[in-house]
N, C-alpha and C positions, 0 to 999 in steps of 0.2 A: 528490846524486842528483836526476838531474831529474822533475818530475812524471809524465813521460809512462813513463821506466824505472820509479817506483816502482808503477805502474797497472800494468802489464807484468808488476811480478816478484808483486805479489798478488794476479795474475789467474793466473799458474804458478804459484804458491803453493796457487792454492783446487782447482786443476785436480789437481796432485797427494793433495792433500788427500783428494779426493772422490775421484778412482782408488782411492789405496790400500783408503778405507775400502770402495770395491764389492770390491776384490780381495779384499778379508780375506773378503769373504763368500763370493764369486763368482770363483775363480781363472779359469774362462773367459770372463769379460765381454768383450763384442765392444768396438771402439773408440766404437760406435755407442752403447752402455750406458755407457760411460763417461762420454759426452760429455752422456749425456741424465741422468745422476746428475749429474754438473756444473754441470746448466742452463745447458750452454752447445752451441752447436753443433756438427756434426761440423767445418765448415769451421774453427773456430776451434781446437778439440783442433788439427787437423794444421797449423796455425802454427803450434800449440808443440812440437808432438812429431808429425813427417809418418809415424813408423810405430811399430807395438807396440813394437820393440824399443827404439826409442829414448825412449820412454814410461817401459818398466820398469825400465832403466837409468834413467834418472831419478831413479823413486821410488825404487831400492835408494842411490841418492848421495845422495838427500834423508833416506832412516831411515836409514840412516848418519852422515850429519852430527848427527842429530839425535838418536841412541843417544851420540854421541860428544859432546855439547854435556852431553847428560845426565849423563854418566858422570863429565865433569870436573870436578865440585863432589865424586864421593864419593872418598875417600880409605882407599886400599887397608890394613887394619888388619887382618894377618896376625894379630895376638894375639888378634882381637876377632871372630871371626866373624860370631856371630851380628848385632852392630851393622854391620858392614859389608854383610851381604847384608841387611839391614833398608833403609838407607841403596840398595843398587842396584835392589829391587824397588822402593820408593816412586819412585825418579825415575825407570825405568824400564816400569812398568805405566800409564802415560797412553798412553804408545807403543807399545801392545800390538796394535794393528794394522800396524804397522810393521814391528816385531819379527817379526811372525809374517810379513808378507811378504818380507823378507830369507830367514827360515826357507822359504819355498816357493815361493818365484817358481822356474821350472826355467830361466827365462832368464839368470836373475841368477846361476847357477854355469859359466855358460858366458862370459863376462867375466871375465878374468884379473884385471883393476884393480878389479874389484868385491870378488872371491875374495879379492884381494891385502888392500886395505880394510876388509873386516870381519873378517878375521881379527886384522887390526892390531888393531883398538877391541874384539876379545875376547883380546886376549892378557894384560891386566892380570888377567883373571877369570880365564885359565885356569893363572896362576901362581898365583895365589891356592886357586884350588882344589887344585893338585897342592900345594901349601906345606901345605895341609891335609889332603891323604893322607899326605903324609909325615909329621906331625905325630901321624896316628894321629883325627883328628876326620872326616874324611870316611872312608867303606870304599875304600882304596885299590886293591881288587878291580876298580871299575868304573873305564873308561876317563875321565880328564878328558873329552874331548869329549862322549860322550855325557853326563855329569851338565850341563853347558853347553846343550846342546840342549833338553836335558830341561830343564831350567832355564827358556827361552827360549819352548820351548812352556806352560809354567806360567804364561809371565808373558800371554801370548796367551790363554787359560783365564782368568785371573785378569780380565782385561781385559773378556774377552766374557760374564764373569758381572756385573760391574761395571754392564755397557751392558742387559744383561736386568734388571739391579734384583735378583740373587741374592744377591748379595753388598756388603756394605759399603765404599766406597770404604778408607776408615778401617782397615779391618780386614787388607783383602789379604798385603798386605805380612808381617806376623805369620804368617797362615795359610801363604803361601808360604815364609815360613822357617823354620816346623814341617815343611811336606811336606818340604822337600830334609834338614834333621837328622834327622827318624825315616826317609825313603825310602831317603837315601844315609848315611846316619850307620855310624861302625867297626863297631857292633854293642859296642861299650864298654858295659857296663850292662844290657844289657837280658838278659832271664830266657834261663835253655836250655829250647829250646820241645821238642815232643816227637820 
């Protein structure tokens, strides 16, 4: 790789970087706010990306990649649940701006190869989940995708308590694998309420 490509790719690199994180805050950010969170100019944003859309597709191929780079160090442990979603929220909650903008860009469900893509790199979690309604550990009541979603947004919550100082980096992950066993759990155990 030459020097002048590798200037280039982490100069696209900081540019996405710096979008996502105003989108996570700010889903209408002009190209102009982005380019001015980037510290870089407007002229420059449109070298690398000449219009929003080709922007957003970006960042949705870039948290993508990057959900998917995460995901393949944990290993799916159908017997093991609670270690497993331990194991997907630690590697997954850094990338809680991400995550969340995959979850709400309105652009990025209109991209068939985007749709197509992140459904690929949720399809290990959403066997896994159904493996565990059928199992009888998840409430098989609610639909896999929305406990996934929900999931998804938790880990975006989890993230932006993180960045306020609410919460323990250390800790997250724990606390989110309480919330999804007592939220979505069979109801196995617990009292008859009134």
């Amino acid at each position: 790789m030459s020097m002048k490509t590798s200037v280039k790719d982490n100069k696209r690199k900081a540019i996405l970087d710096a979008a996502t994180e105003l989108l996570a805050l700010k889903q209408t950010a002009t190209l102009q706010e982005i380019a001015d969170h980037a510290r870089i100019g407007i002229a420059t944003l449109h070298r690398y990306f000449s219009t929003r859309e080709l922007l957003l597709d970006a960042l949705a191929l870039n948290a993508i990649g990057l959900v998917e780079e995460a995901l393949g160090g944990v290993t799916v442990e159908e017997h093991d649940m609670l270690r497993f979603l331990t194991e997907v929220f630690e590697v997954l909650i850094p990338l809680g701006s991400k995550v969340f903008f995959l979850s709400y860009a309105a652009s990025v469900d209109e991209n068939p190869h985007i749709v197509a893509e992140e459904a690929r790199i949720k399809q290990p979690l959403r066997e896994a989940v159904e493996g565990w309604q059928a199992r009888g550990l998840l409430n098989a009541g609610m639909p896999a995708h929305w406990i996934i979603t929900v999931m998804y947004n938790l880990l975006f919550v989890a993230w932006q308590e993180i960045q306020k100082g609410n919460l323990a980096k250390n800790d997250a992950p724990q606390l989110l694998v309480t919330t999804v066993i007592q939220g979505f759990g069979s109801g196995t155990g617990q009292r008859d309420g009134g």
